[in-house]
C-alpha positions in Angstrom: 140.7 128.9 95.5 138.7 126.2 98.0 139.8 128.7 100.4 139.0 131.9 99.4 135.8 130.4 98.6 134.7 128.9 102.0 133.5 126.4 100.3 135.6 123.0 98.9 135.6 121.9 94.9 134.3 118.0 95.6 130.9 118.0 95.1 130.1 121.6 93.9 128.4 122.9 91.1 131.0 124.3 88.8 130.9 125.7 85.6 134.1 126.9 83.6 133.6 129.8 80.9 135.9 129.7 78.0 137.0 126.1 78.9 138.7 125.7 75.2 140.2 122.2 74.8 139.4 121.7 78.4 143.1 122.1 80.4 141.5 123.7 83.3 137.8 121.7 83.3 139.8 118.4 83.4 141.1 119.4 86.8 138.4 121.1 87.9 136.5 117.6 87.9 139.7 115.0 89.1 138.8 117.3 92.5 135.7 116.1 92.7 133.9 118.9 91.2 130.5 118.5 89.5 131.9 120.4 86.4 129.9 121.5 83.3 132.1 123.5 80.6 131.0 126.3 78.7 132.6 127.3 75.1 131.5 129.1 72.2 134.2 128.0 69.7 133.7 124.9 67.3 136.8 123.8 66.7 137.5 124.4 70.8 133.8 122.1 71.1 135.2 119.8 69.4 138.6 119.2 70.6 137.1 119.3 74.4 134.6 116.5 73.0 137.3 114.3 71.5 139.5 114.9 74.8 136.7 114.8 77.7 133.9 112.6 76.6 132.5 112.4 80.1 132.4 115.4 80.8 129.3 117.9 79.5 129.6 120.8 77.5 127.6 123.6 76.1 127.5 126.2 73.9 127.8 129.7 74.7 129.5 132.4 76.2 129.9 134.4 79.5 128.1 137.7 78.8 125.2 135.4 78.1 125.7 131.9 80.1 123.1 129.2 79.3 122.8 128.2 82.8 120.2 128.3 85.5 119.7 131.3 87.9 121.4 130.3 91.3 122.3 126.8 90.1 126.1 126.8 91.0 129.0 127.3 93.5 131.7 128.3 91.3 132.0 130.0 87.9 135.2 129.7 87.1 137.3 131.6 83.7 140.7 130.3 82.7 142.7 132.9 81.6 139.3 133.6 79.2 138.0 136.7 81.1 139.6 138.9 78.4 137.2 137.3 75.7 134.1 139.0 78.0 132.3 142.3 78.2 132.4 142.5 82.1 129.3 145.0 82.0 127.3 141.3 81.2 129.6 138.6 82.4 129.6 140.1 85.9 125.9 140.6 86.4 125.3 136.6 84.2 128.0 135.4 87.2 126.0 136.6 90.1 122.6 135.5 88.3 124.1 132.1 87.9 125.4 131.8 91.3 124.0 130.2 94.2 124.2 133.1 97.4 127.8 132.4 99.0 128.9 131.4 95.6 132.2 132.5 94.3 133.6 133.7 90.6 137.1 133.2 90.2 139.4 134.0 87.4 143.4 133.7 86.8 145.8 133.7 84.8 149.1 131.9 84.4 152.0 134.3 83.6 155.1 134.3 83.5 158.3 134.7 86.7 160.0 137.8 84.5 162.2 138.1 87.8 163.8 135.1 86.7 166.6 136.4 84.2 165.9 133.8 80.9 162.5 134.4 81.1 162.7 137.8 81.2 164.9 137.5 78.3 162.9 135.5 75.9 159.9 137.9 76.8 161.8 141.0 75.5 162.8 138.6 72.2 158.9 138.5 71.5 158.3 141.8 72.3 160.9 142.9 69.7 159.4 139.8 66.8 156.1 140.1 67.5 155.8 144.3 69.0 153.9 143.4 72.2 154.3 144.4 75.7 154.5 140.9 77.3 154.6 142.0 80.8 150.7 143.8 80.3 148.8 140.9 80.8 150.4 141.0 84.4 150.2 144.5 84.7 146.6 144.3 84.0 144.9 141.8 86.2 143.3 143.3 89.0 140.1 143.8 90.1 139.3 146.9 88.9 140.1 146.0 85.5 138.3 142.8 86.0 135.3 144.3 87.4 135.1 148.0 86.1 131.3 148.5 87.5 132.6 147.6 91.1 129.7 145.2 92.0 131.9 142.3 93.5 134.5 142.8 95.9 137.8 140.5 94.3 140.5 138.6 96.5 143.6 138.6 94.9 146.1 135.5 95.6 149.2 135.0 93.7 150.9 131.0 93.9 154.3 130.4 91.8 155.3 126.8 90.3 157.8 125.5 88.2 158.4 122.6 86.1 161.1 121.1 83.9 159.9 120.5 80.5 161.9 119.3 77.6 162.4 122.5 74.7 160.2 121.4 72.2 157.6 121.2 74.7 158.4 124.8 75.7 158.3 125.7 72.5 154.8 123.9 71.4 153.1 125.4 75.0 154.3 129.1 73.6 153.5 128.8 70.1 150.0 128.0 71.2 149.6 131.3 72.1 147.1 133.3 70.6 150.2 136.3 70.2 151.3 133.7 67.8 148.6 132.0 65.7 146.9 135.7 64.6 150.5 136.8 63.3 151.0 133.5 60.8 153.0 130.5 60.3 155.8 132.3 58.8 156.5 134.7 61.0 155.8 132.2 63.8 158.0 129.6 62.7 161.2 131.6 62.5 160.8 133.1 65.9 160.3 129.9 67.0 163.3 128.5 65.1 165.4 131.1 66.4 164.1 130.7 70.1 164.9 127.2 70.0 168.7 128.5 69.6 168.7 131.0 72.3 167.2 128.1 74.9 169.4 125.3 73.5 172.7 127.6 74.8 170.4 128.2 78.2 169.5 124.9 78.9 172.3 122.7 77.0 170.6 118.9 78.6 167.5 120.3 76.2 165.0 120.6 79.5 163.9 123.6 80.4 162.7 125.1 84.0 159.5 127.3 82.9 158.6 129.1 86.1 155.0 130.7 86.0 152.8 132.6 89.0 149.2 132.0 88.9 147.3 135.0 89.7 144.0 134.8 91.2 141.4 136.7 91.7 137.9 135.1 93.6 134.6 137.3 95.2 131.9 135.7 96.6 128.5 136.7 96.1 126.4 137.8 99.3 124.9 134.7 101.1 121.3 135.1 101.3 
């Protein structure tokens, strides 16, 4: 991102839209960033709150940021873009950022070249009817940006790491796919998943293997 951007994280002016229980803010400010998080959620609030103490939050949202006109360097969306109306987070972005500022958005998906993964995204297709490989499909700048205003670099960087199954299987059922369909129907396709990745990975750790995908445009520099 610091590279797309021209311009490094330590001592910019961030502010990350959607920041939830704060994942992405947290490292946003162990780089050195000056980092201010933006959520409109209570329960979200107040999770970051408990979590980040020292870190400052608002209220609000990105098709209507409370922020400054050209008071930052970054505004930055954590797989959150989807929550916004880009016909009003796109022009709030620019109005927020300073000239030579940059907005950058991604999303971490998952390797479906790798075979198990592949395989436990067509298991949730089938339980929970969605098309799990969308959300890839999907990101790119036109669909990010549908009025054309910014011009969007897209970067994609894969990492793995080696988790053990129940911590797969709490990072998954966090999902949003899987808190709006219930604790029922959540709990036995996660019952049954455990099965599945038990035979897979019979130590009980499992390699999760994810590509970010990024997408950053700068604004024009005065």
């Amino acid at each position: 991102m610091e590279t797309l951007a021209g311009h490094p994280l330590a001592g910019s002016r961030v502010a990350d839209i959607g920041a939830g229980t704060g994942i992405a803010t947290a490292l946003l400010h162990v780089r050195g960033a000056h980092v201010v998080a933006v959520e409109p959620g209570d329960g979200m609030a107040a999770q970051f709150r408990r979590a980040h103490p020292g870190i400052p939050l608002v209220r609000g949202t990105g098709d209507d940021l409370p922020l400054a006109t050209a008071s930052l360097d970054f505004v930055t969306y954590a797989q959150a873009w989807h929550w916004t109306d880009p016909a009003r987070s796109i022009p709030e972005a620019i109005r927020v950022l300073r000239p030579g500022g940059s907005l950058a958005l991604w999303w971490n998906t998952d390797a479906l070249d790798v075979p198990w993964i592949a395989e436990a995204a067509e298991r949730t297709a089938r339980h929970f009817g969605i098309d799990v490989s969308a959300e890839k499909r999907n990101v790119n700048a036109r669909a990010a940006d549908p009025t054309g205003r910014l011009d969007f670099t897209r970067r994609t960087v894969r990492w793995s790491r080696r988790v053990p199954v129940d911590t797969h299987l709490a990072n998954i059922g966090s999902h949003s796919v899987f808190l709006v369909h219930g604790e029922q129907h959540t709990a036995a396709f996660l019952a049954a998943e455990r099965e599945h990745l038990l035979r897979a990975f019979p130590d009980g750790w499992v390699e999760e293997v994810y590509e970010v995908i990024l997408l950053l445009a700068r604004t024009p520099c005065a």
